[in-house]
PLY file of the C-alpha trace (Angstrom):
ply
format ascii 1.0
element vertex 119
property float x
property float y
property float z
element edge 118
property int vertex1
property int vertex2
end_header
114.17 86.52 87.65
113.02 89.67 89.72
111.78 92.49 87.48
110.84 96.02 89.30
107.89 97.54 89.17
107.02 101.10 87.89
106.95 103.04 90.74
103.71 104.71 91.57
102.60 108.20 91.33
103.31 109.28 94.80
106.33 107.49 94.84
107.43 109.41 91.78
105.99 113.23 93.47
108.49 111.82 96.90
111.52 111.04 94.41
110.78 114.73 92.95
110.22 116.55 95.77
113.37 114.85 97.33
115.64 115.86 94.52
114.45 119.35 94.61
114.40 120.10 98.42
118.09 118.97 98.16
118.36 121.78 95.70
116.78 123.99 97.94
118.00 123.22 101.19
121.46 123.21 100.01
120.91 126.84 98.62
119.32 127.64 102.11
122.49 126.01 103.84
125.15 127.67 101.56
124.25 130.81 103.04
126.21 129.94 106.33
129.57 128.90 104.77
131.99 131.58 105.01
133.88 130.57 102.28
130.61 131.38 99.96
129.67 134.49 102.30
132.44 135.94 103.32
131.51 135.65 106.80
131.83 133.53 109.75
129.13 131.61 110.71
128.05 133.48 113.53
128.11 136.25 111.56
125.76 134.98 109.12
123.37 134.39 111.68
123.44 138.75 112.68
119.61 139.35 112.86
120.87 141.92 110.27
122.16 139.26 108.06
118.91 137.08 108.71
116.97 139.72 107.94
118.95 140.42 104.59
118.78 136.87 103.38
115.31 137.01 104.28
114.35 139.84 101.85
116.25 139.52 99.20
116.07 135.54 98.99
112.40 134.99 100.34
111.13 132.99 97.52
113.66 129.90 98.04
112.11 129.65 101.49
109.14 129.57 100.30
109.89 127.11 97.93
111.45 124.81 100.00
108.12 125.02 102.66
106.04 124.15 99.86
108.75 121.67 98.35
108.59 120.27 101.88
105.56 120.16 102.95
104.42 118.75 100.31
106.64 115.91 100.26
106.23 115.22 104.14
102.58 114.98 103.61
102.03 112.81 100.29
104.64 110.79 102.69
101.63 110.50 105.34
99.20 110.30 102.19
101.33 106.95 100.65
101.17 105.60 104.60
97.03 106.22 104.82
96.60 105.00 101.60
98.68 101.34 102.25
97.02 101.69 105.53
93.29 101.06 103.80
91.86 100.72 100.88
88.58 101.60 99.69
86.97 104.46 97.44
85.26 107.02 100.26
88.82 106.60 101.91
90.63 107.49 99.89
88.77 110.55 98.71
89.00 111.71 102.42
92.58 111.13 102.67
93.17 112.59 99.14
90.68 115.48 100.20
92.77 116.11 103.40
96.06 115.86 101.95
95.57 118.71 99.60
93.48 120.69 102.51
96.05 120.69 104.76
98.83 121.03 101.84
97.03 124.42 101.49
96.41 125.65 105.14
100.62 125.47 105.50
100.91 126.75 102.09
99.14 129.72 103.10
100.70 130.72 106.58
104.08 129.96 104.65
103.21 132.69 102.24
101.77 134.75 104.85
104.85 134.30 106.49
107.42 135.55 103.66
105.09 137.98 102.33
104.41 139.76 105.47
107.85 140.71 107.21
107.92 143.52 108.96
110.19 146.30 107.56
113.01 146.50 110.18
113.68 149.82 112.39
0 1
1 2
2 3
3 4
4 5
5 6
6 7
7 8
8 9
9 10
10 11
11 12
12 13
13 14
14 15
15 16
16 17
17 18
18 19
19 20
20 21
21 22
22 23
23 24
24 25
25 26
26 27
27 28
28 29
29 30
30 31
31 32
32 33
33 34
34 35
35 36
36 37
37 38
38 39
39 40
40 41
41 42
42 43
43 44
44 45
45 46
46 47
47 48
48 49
49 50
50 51
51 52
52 53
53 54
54 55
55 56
56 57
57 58
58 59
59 60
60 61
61 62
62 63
63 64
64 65
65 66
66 67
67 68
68 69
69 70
70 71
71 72
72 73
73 74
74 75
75 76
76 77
77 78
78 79
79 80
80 81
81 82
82 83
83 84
84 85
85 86
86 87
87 88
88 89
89 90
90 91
91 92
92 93
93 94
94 95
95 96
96 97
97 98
98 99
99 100
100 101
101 102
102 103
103 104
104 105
105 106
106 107
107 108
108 109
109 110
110 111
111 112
112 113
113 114
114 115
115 116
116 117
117 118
């Protein structure tokens, strides 16, 4: 008989974050279908229109760089950590994880926060 195993905490953060950047990114998508915009494609891509999206929906792209970036990096964590095994390396690999999780955090929310006003 084959029984499955619990699956382990950054498993369960990559199952998460996967379920929520499809959330996300299909928000981020939707705003190019014409049939939800009311207009074409190419229209929806108008720097105009860009810029629009951009102000008025900011905090779904931010959420979906965090959402992302974090799960693309515990995904580099979970490969590190099968990698090798031992106490000190881990701590590093934890410790540079979050470090870096924080770095792109930050120029993400430098990013959204500081637009430029158009004109």
């Amino acid at each position: 008989m084959i029984t499955m195993g619990r699956a382990s905490n950054i498993q369960m953060w990559q199952y998460l974050t996967a379920i929520l950047l499809i959330f996300f990114l299909g928000f981020h998508l939707a705003e190019r279908i014409p049939q939800i915009t009311g207009m074409s494609y190419h229209e929806s891509l108008n720097a105009e229109n860009v810029y629009h999206n951009y102000t008025s929906y900011g905090w779904v792209l931010w959420f979906l760089a965090a959402i992302a970036l974090f799960h693309g990096l515990n995904g580099l964590r979970g490969i590190f950590l099968e990698w090798r095994q031992g106490r000190a390396y881990t701590l590093t690999v934890n410790a540079l994880f979050w470090l870096t999780y924080l770095v792109l955090l930050g120029v993400a929310t430098w990013t959204v926060i500081g637009l430029p006003k158009l004109g």
